[in-house]
Residue, then its C-alpha position, 0 to 999 in steps of 0.5 A: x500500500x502506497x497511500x492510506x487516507x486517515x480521517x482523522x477527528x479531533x475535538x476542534x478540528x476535523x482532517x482527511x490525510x493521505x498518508x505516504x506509507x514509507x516516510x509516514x508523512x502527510x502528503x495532502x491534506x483536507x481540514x474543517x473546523x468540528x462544528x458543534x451544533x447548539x441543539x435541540x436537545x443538547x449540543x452536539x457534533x455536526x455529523x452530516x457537515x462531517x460526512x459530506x466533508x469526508x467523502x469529498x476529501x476522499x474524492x480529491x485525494x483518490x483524484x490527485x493521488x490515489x488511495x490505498x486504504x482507510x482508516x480513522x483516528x478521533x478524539x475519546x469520550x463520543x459514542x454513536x447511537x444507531x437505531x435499527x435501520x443503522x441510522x443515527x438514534x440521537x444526536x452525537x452528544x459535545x462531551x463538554x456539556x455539563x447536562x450529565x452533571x445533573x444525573x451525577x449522584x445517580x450515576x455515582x451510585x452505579x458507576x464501577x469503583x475504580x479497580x475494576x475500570x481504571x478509570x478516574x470520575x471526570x465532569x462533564x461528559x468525559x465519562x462516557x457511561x455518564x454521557x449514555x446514562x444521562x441520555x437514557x434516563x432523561x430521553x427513555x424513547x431515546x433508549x427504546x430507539x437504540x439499537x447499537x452502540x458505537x465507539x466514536x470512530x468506529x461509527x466513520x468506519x461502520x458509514x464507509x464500509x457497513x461493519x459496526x464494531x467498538x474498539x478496546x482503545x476508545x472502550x478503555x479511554x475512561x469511558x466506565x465502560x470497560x474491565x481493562x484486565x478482564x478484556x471485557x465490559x464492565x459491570x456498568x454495562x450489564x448492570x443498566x441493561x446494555x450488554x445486547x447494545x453495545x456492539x461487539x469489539x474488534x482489535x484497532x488493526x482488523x480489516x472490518x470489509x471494503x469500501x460501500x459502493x455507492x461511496x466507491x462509485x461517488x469518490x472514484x475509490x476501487x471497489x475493494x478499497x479496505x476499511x480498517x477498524x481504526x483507533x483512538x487518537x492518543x494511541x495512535x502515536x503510541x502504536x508505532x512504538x508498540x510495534x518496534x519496542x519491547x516493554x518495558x519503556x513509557x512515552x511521555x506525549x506533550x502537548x496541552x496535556x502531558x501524558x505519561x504513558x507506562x508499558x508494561x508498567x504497574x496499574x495496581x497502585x494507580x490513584x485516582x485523586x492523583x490523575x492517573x488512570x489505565x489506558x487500554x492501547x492497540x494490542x488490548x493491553x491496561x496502560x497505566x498512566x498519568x496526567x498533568x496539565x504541563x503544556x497549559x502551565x508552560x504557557x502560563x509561566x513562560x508564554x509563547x515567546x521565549x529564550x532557552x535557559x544558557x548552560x551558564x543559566x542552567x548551571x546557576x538554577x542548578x547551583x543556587x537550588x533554585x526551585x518551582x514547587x507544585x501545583x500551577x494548574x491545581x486541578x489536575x495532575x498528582x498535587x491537585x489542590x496544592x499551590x505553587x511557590x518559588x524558592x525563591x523572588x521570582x521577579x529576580x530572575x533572568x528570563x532564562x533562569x525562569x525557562x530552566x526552573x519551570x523545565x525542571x518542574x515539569x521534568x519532576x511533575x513528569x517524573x512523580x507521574x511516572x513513578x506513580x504508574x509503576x515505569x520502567x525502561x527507556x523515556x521516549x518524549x514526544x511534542x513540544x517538550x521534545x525539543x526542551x532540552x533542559x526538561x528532557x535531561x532532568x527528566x533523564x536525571x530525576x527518573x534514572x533512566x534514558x530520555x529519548x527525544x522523539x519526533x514521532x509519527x503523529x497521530x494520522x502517520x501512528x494510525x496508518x500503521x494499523x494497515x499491517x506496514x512496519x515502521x519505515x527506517x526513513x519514519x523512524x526519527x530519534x532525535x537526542x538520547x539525554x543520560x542522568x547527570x550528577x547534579x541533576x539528579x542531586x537538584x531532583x533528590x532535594x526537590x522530591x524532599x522539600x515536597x515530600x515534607x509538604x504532603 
């Protein structure tokens, strides 16, 4: 296969890629804003602007270039609702809305105990249990009308070639729905009566069927064009390393979020109250792993212009024991309800004496993530963090191990794996391997001390 096309909806923006299967990079490109429509009776996605934007993306992609196959990637906490005809049941709840909120105590009352799901009580609708059980106890014809219940981009695979699956990466991505270790669904399912609902998973890498023909004849697509399940966003960057790399080794995504991901890791310890979670990748397999809202509080504290901290700089921070202890952003991330302090006048500090004091930090707030999740084996660093080097070699330093600074696939390059290709030598770029120093790793210890002493 040449070229895979990925549909590829994010929370904000939607994309139809055509992907090159030996360099994994973008070739072409269509995008749209992921309109939400007001309601009634809730907000939710534009799903009809979705499709007619698809099917038209795959049409000039085919002209200009030709498709081999596809497959899709989107954002998590979204289910589809079908009624018998396969039709669309209700509208596509925004996972943003806070109408599930109204039904929470209720839906505490039923929802599994963290042990069993690995998954943390979000607001909102980002529990998507809570999403489903708001929507069936307050519209019980919506309910009655549904007859499956799709993951968010196996419904996209389900329009373009007839096959309906769920699929375990968006089942596992704290939904409620799914018993990570028992690789099933979980008690909640059963318990509300949504076991015969829920359409039956398949792995992210399944070869669901071909193109439909009317799709086919209309984007000038071969009528055996093959549709692959397809996987949640997140985990599809992770894809490729589990398909080159042997656990155990964590990748760290960064970005707005910073995700720490532990393969092979340990999620019997995991804390809930700390912003950890089990995540469910590709293969089926638990995750553990952890958050923090690292990007946001880098933006925060240095802002989008900036210097990069000097040796000479990094060597003063490092000396002088200057510190940023947690939490900036305080409702998220293992020191939620902490606030954060300086060791010192932070308005005497030279601007690159504050960018290498806030890397360490988000290097050490990285590091508790992934000790918390049970880490082990090399730290690969994906996203804007990757280039920081100052946070990259802490990192190596607090946590003991290498760092690898990784470019990475990117979600629609992670996704087109899924079609059975290995990772190309020319997608493979590893950028700079960071070792622990001495005097990093004697600032972590002290770090770790003075807030260990505030617990």
């Amino acid at each position: 296969m040449a070229h895979t096309a990925v549909i590829d909806i994010g929370k904000t923006n939607a994309k139809v890629a055509l992907v090159d299967m030996d360099s994994l990079a973008e070739i072409s490109v269509a995008r749209r804003p992921n309109t939400v429509l007001a309601g009634p009776p809730y907000p939710h996605y534009d799903i009809d602007g979705l499709w007619t934007f698809i099917v038209d993306a795959l049409k000039s992609l085919q002209a200009d270039h030709g498709i081999d196959a596809i497959t899709v990637t989107t954002h998590g906490a979204s289910a589809v609702l079908l009624d018998a005809s396969g039709d669309l049941a209700a509208p596509v709840l925004d996972y943003e809305h806070d109408g599930p909120d109204s039904l929470a105590a209720d839906y505490d009352a039923v929802r599994p105990v963290f042990a069993e799901t690995g998954s943390p009580r979000l607001p909102m609708g980002l529990n998507l249990g809570a999403q489903l059980f708001w929507q069936f106890h307050t519209w019980p014809e919506m309910k009655a009308r549904t007859a499956r219940i799709l993951t968010y981009p196996q419904y996209w695979t389900y329009r373009l070639c007839g096959v309906a699956v769920n699929e375990v990466t968006s089942l596992g991505c704290h939904t409620d729905l799914w018993h990570p270790n028992a690789r099933r669904f979980s008690s909640l399912v059963e318990r509300e009566g949504w076991t015969d609902l829920m359409a039956p998973p398949a792995r992210a890498t399944d070869r669901l069927g071909t193109i439909l023909p009317d799709i086919a004849a209309y984007a000038g697509l071969a009528p055996e064009t093959p549709i692959y399940c397809g996987i949640h966003d997140s985990n599809a960057s992770l894809y490729a390393h589990l398909a080159e790399r042997a656990a155990p080794f964590a990748v760290v995504s960064t970005g707005t979020w910073v995700i720490s991901m532990a393969i092979g890791g340990d999620s019997g310890h995991l804390d809930p109250a700390r912003d950890t979670l089990v995540n469910v990748n590709a293969l089926g397999d638990p995750v553990p792993s952890a958050r923090f809202m690292g990007g946001r509080e880098f933006e925060r504290l240095i802002g989008a212009s900036y210097q990069p901290a000097t040796d000479t700089e990094i060597d003063r921070v490092l000396d002088d024991s200057v510190m940023l202890f947690p939490a900036v952003e305080t409702q998220s991330g293992p020191f939620q309800g902490w606030t954060f302090s300086w060791s010192c006048d932070e308005n005497q500090m030279a601007p690159g004496e504050r960018h290498a004091t806030v890397s360490f930090y988000l290097a050490l707030m990285t590091a508790t993530g992934l000790a918390i999740t049970g880490a082990t084996g090399p730290v690969l660093v994906e996203g804007p963090f990757a280039a920081n080097a100052a946070y990259c070699a802490m990192l190596a330093s607090a946590t003991g191990r290498p760092v690898h600074a990784v470019s990475g696939t990117g979600t629609s390059g992670g996704a087109a794996l899924l079609t059975g290709r290995h990772v190309h030598e020319k997608a493979k770029e590893t950028g700079r391997r960071y070792l622990p120093e001495t005097d990093m790793t004697d600032y972590a210890e002290r770090w770790k001390a003075a807030v260990n002493a505030e617990a």
